[in-house]
C-alpha positions, 0 to 999 in steps of 0.5 A: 277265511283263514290267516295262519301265522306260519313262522310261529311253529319254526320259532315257537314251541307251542304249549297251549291254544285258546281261542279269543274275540277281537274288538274291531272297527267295521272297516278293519272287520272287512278287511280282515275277511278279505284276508288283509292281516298279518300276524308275523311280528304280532304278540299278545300283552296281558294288562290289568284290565285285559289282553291286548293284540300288538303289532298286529297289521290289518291293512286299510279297506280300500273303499272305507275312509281311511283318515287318521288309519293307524294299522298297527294300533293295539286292539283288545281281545276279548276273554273271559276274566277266569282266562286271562287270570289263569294265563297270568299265573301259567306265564309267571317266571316260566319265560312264556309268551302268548302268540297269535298263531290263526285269525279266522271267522266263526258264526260270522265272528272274527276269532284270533286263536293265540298260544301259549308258547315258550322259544326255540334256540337255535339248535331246536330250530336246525333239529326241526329242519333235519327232521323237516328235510328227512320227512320230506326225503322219506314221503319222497321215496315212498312215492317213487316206490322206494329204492332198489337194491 
């Protein structure tokens, strides 16, 4: 099982990966291994006492009670204090953000790897898209064995 945040390489240019644990009921631990997560307008809030996943929507499991489910809620990740202090000073007045960008299982743990990650403008955006048009043209031609003359 794997969830990729697809629109945060269109959105983000991302500078540094790190891979964190996530706290999370045993409803919302099956959810999310049935792929029932969406990390689209998700971000990362560091805190005093550590760094919390916002906006993050696990949808409910459907064979759990789901009273007073809130799918939305903020839920902690778990790194280590030498991390979250070294991400802290890396953001600091460098208009940098932490964004979710896969969910995945390892060893039979649910792992959220989050990047460190500063925004495109908009003519970054149009760049990527040119060059994303102009490799698809050239894998294009190479397939078809190229252009005549």
């Amino acid at each position: 099982m794997k969830v990729i945040n697809r629109k945060v390489n269109f959105d983000y240019q991302i500078l540094e990966t790190l891979e964190a644990g996530i706290v999370l009921t045993g409803a919302e631990v099956k959810s999310v291994k049935t792929s029932k997560i969406n990390l689209g307008e998700s971000f990362v809030r560091l805190v005093e006492d550590g760094a919390y996943l916002v906006n993050a929507h696990i949808s409910p499991y459907k064979y759990a009670d789901n009273t007073n489910y809130q799918p939305q809620r903020s839920r902690q990740l778990l790194l280590h204090k030498k991390e979250l202090l070294s991400l802290a000073k890396k953001m600091e007045g460098k208009n940098l953000t932490l964004i979710p960008t896969a969910c995945y299982t390892k060893k039979g743990r649910i792992k959220l790897e989050i990047g460190l990650a500063r925004g495109k403008k908009k003519w970054d955006k149009r760049e990527t898209l040119k060059r994303r048009d102009l490799d698809r043209e050239t894998a294009r031609e190479l397939k078809s064995g190229g252009a005549r003359i």
